[in-house]
VMD Tcl script that builds the backbone (N, CA, C; Angstrom):
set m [mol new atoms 342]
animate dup $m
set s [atomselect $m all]
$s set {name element resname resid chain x y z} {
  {N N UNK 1 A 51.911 -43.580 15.941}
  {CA C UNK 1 A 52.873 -43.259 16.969}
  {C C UNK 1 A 52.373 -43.780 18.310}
  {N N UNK 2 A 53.319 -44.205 19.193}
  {CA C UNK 2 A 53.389 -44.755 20.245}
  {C C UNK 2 A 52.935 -43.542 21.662}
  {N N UNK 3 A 52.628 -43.275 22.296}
  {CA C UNK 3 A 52.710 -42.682 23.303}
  {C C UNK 3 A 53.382 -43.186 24.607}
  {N N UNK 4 A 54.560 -42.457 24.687}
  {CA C UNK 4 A 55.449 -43.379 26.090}
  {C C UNK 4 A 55.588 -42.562 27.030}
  {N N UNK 5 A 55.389 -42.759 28.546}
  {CA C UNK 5 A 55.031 -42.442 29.705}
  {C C UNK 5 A 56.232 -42.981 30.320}
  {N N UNK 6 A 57.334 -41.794 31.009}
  {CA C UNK 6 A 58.398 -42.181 31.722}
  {C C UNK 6 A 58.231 -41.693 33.202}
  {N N UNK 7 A 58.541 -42.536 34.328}
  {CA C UNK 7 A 57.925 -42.124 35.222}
  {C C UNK 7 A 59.310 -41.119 35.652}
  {N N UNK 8 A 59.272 -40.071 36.279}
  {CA C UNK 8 A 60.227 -38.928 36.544}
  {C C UNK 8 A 60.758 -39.579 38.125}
  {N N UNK 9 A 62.084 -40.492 38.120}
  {CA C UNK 9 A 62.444 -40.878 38.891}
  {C C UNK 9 A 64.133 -40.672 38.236}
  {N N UNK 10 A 64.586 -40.069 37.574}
  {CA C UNK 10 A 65.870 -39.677 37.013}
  {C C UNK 10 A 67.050 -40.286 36.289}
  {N N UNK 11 A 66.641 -42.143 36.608}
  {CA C UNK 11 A 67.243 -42.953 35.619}
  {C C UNK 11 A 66.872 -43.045 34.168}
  {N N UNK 12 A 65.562 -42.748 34.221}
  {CA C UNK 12 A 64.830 -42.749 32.538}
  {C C UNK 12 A 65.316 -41.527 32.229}
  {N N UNK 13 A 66.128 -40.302 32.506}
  {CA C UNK 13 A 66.093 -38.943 32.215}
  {C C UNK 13 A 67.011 -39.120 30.318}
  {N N UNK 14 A 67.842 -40.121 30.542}
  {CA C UNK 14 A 68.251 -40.153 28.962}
  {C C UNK 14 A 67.219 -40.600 28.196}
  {N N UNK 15 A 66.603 -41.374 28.559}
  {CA C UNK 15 A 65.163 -41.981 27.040}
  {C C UNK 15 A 64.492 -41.211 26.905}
  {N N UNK 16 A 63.960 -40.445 28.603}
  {CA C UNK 16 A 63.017 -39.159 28.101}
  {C C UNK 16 A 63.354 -38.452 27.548}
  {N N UNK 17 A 64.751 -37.984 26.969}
  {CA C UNK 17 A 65.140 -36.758 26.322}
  {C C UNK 17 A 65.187 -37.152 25.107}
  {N N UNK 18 A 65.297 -38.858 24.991}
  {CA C UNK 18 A 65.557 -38.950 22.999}
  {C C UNK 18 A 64.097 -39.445 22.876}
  {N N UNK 19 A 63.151 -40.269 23.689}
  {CA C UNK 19 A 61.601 -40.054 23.451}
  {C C UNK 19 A 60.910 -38.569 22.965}
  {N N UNK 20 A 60.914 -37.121 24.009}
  {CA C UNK 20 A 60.554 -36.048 23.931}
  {C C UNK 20 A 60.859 -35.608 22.161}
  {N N UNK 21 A 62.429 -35.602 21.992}
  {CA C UNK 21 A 62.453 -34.849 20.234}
  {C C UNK 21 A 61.057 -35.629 19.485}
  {N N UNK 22 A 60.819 -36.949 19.577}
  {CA C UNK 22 A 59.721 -37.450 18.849}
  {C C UNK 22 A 58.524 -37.690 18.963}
  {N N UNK 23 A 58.191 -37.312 20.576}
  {CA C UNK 23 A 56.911 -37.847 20.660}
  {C C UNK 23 A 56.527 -36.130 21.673}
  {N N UNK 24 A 56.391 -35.510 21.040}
  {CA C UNK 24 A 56.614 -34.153 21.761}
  {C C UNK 24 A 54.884 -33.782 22.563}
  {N N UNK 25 A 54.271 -34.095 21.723}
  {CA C UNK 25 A 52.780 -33.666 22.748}
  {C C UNK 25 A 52.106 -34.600 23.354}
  {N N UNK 26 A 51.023 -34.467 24.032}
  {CA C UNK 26 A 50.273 -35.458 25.109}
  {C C UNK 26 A 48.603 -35.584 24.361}
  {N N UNK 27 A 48.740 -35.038 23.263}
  {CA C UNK 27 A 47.322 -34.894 22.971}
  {C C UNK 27 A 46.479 -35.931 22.247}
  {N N UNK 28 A 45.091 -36.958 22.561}
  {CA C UNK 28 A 44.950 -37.630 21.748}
  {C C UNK 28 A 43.879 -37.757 20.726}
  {N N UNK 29 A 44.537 -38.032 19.828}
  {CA C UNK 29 A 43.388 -38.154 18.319}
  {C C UNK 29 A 43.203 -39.454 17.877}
  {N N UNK 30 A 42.085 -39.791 17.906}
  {CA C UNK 30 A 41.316 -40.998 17.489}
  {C C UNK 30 A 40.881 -40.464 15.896}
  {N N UNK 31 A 41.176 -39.497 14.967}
  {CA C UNK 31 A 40.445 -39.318 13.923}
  {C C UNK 31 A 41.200 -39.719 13.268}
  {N N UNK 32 A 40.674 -40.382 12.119}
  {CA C UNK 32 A 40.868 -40.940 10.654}
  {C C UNK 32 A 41.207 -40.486 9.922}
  {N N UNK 33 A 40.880 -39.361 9.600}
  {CA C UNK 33 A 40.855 -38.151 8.024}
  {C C UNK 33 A 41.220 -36.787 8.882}
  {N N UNK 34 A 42.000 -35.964 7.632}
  {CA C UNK 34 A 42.087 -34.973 7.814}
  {C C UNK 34 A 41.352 -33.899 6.685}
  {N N UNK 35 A 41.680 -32.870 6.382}
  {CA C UNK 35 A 40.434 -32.140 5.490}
  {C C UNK 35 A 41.239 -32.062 3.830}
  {N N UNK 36 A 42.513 -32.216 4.336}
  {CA C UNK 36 A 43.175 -32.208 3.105}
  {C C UNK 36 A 43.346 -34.236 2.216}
  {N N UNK 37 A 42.711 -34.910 3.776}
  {CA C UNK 37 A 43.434 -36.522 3.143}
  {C C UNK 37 A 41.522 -37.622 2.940}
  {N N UNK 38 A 40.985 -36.678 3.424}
  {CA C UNK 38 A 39.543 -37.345 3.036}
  {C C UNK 38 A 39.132 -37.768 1.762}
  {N N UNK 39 A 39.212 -36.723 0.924}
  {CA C UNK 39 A 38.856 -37.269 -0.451}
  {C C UNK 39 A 39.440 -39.213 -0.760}
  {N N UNK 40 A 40.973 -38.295 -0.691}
  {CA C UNK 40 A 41.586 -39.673 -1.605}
  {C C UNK 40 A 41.679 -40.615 -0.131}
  {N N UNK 41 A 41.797 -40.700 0.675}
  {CA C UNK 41 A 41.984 -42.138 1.524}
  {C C UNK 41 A 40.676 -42.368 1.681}
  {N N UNK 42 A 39.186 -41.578 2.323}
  {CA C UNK 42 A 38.120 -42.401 1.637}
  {C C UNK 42 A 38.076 -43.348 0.315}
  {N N UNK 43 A 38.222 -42.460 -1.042}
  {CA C UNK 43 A 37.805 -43.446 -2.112}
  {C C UNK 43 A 38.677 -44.428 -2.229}
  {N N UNK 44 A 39.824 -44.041 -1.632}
  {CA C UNK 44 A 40.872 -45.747 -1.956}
  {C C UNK 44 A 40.288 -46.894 -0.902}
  {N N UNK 45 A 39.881 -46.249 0.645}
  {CA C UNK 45 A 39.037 -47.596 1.184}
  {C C UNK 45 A 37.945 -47.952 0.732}
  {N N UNK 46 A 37.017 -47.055 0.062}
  {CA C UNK 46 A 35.917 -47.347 -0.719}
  {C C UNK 46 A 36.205 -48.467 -1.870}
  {N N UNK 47 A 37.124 -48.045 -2.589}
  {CA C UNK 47 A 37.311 -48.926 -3.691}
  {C C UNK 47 A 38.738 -50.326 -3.458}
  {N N UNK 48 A 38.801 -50.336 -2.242}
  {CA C UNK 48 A 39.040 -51.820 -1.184}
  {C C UNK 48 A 37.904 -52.906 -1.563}
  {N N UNK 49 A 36.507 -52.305 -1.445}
  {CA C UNK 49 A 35.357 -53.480 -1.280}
  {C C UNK 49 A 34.915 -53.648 -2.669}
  {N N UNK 50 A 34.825 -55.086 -2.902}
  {CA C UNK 50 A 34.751 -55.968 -4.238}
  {C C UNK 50 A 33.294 -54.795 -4.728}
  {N N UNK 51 A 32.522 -54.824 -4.247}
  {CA C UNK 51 A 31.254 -54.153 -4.630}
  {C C UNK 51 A 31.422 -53.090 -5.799}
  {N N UNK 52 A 31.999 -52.311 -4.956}
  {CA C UNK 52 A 32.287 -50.707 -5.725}
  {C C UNK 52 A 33.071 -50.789 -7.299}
  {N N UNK 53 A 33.888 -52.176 -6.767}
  {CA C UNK 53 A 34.857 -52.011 -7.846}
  {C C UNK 53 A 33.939 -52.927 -8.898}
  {N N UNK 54 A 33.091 -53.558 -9.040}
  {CA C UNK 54 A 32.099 -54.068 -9.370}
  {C C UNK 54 A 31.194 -53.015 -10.278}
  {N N UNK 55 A 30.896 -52.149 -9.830}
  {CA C UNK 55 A 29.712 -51.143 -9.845}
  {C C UNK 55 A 30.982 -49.892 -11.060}
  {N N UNK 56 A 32.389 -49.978 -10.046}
  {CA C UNK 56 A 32.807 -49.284 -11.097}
  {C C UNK 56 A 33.536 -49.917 -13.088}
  {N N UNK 57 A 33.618 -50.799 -12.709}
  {CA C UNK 57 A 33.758 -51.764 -14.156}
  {C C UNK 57 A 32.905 -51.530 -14.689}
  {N N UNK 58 A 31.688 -51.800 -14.800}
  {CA C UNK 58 A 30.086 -51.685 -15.137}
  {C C UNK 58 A 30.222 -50.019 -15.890}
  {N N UNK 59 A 30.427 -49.056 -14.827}
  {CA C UNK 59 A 30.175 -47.691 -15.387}
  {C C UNK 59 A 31.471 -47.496 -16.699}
  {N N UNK 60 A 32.131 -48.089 -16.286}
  {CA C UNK 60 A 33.643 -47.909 -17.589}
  {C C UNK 60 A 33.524 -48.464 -18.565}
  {N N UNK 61 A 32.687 -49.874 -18.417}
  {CA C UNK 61 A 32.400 -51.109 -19.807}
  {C C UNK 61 A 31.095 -50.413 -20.691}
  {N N UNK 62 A 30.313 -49.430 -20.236}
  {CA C UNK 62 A 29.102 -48.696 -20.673}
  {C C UNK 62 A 30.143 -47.605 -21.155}
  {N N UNK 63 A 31.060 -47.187 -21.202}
  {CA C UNK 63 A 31.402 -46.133 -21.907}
  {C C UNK 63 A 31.891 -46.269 -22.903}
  {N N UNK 64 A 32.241 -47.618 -23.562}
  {CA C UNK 64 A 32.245 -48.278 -24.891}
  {C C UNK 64 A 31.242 -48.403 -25.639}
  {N N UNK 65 A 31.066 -47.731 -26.713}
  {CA C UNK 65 A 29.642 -47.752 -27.542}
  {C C UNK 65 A 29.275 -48.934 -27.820}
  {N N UNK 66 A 30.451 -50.217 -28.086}
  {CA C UNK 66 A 30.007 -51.046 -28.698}
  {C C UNK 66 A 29.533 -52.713 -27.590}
  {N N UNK 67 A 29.488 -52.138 -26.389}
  {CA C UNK 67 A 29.023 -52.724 -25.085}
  {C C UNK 67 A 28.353 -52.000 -24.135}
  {N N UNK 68 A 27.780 -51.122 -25.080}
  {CA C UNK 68 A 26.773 -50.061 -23.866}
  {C C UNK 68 A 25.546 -50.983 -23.924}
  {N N UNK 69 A 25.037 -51.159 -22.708}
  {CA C UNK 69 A 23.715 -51.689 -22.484}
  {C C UNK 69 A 22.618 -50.489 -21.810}
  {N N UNK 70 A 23.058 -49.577 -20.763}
  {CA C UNK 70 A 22.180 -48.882 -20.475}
  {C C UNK 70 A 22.937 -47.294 -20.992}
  {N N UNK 71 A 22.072 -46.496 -20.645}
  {CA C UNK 71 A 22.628 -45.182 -20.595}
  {C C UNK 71 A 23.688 -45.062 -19.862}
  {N N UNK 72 A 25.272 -43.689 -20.264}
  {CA C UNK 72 A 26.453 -44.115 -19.589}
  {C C UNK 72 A 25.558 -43.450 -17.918}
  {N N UNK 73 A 25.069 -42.747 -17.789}
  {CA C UNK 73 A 24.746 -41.303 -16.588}
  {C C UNK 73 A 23.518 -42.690 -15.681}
  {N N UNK 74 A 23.152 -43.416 -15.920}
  {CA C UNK 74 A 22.125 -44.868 -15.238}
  {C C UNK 74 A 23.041 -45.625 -14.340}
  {N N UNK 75 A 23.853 -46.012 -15.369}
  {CA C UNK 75 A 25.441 -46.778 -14.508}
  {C C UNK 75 A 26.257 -45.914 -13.531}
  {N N UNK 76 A 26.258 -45.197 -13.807}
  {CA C UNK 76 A 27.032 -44.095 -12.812}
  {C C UNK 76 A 26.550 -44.020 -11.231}
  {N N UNK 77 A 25.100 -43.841 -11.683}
  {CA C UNK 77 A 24.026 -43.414 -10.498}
  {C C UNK 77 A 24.371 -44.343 -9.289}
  {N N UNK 78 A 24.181 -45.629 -9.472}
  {CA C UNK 78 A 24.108 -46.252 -8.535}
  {C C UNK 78 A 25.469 -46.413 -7.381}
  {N N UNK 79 A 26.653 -46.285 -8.284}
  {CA C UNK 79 A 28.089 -46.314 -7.702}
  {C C UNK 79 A 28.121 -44.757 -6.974}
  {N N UNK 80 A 27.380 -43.495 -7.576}
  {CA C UNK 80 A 28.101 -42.553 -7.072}
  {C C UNK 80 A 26.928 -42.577 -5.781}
  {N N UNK 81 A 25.842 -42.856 -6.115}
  {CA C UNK 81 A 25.042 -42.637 -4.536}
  {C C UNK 81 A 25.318 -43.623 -3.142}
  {N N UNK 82 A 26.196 -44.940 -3.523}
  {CA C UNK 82 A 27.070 -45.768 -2.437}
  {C C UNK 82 A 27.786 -45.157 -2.110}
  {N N UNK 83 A 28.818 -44.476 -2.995}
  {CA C UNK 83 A 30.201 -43.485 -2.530}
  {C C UNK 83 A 29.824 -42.276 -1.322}
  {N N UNK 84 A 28.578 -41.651 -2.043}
  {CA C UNK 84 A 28.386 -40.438 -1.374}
  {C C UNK 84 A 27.664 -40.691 0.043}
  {N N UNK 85 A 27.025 -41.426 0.389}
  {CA C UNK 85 A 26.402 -42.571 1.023}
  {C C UNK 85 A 27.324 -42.821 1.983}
  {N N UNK 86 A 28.240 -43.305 1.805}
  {CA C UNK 86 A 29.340 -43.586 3.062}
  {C C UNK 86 A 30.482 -42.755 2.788}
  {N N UNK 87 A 30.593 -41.564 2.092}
  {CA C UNK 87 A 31.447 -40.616 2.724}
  {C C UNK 87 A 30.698 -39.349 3.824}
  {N N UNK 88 A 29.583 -39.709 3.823}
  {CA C UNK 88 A 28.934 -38.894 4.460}
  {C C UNK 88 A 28.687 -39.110 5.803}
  {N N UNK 89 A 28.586 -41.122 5.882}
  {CA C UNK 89 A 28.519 -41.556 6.825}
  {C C UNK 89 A 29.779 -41.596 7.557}
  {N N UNK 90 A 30.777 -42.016 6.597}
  {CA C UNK 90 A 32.303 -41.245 7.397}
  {C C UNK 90 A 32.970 -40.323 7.810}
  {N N UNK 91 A 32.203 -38.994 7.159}
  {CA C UNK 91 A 32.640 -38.175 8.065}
  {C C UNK 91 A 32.048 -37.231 9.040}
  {N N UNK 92 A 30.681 -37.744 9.032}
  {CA C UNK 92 A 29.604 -37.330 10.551}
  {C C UNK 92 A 30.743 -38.295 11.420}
  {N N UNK 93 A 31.145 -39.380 11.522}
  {CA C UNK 93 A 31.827 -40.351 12.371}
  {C C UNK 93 A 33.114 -39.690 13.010}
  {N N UNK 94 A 34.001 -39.603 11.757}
  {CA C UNK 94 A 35.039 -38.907 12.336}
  {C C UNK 94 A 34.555 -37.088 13.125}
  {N N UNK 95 A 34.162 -36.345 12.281}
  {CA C UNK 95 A 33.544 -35.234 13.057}
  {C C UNK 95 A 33.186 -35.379 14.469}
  {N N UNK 96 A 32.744 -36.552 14.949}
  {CA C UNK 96 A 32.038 -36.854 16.114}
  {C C UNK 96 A 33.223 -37.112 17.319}
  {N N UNK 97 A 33.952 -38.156 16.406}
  {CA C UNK 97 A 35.290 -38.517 17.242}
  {C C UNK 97 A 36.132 -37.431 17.078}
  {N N UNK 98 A 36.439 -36.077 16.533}
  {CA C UNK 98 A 37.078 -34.895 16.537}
  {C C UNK 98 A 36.607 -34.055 17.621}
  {N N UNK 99 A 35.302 -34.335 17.737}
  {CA C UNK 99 A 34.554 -33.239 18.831}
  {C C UNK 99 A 34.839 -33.609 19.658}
  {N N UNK 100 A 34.530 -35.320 20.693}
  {CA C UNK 100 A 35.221 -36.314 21.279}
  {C C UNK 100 A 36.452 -35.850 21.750}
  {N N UNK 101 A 37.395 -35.941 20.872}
  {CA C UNK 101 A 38.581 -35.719 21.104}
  {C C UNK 101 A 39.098 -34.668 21.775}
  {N N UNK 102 A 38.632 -33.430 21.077}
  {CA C UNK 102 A 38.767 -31.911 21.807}
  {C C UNK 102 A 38.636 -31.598 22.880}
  {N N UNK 103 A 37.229 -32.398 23.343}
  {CA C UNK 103 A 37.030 -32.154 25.061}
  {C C UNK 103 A 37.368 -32.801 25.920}
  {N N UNK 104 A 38.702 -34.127 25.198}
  {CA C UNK 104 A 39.258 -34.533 26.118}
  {C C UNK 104 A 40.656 -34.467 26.354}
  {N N UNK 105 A 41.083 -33.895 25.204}
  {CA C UNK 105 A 42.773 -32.987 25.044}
  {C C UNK 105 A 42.444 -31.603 25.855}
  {N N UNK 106 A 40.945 -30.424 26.096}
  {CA C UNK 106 A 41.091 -29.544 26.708}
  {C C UNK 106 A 40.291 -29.467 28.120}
  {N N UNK 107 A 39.827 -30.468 28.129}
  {CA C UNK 107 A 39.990 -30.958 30.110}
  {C C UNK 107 A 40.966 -31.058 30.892}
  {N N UNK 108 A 40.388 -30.312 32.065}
  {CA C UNK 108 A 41.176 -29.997 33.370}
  {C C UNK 108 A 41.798 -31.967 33.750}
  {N N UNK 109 A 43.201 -32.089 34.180}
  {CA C UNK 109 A 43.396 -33.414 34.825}
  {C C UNK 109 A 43.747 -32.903 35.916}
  {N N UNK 110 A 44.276 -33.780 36.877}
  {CA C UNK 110 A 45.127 -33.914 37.745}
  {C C UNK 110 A 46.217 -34.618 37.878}
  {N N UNK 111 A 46.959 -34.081 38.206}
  {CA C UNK 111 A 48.670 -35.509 38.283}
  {C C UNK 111 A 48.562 -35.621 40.227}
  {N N UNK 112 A 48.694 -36.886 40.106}
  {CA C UNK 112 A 49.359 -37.040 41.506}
  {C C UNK 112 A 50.971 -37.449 41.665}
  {N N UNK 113 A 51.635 -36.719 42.367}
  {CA C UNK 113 A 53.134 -36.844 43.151}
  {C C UNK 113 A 52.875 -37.338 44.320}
  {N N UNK 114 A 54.337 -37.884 44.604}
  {CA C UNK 114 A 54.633 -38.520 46.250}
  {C C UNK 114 A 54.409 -37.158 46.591}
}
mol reanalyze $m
mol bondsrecalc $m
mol representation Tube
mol addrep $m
């Protein structure tokens, strides 16, 4: 979403009123994830990068007896400690930019008028 700034001079008073139904608060969020959308939009950008999806073929082709090369729980290891690895690193990040955020949606401003 857009954030639009009408200056209160009374010709914009129709856009501001069909802007306002949609763009109703002033508050801003730079965060990524929410607590309910972390899981799955992490692992779907996770499994974006050729690597993972690499690492995860490997753990699925070992779960065929008759193309197992290592143990299935060996193959696993390495994909789930990348995953956990940068979901951890993603969400100290966002956490950071949430905290960020808070103290600058509940800071004092000032407006200046003519």
């Amino acid at each position: 979403k857009w954030r639009i700034v009408f200056p209160s001079n009374g010709r914009q008073w129709k856009d501001w009123k069909q802007a306002s139904a949609v763009y109703s608060g002033n508050r801003i969020q730079t965060t990524k994830y929410t607590w309910f959308t972390f899981l799955p939009q992490n692992l779907f950008e996770q499994f974006c990068r050729l690597g993972n999806i690499y690492f995860f073929f490997l753990m699925v082709l070992n779960w065929f007896p008759q193309v197992e090369v290592f143990h299935r729980e060996i193959t696993m290891l390495p994909l789930i400690v990348v995953l956990l690895a940068s979901m951890i690193k993603d969400a100290t990040e966002d956490y950071k930019k949430y905290q960020f955020d808070k103290m600058i949606n509940f800071s004092k401003t000032r407006v200046y008028d003519k």
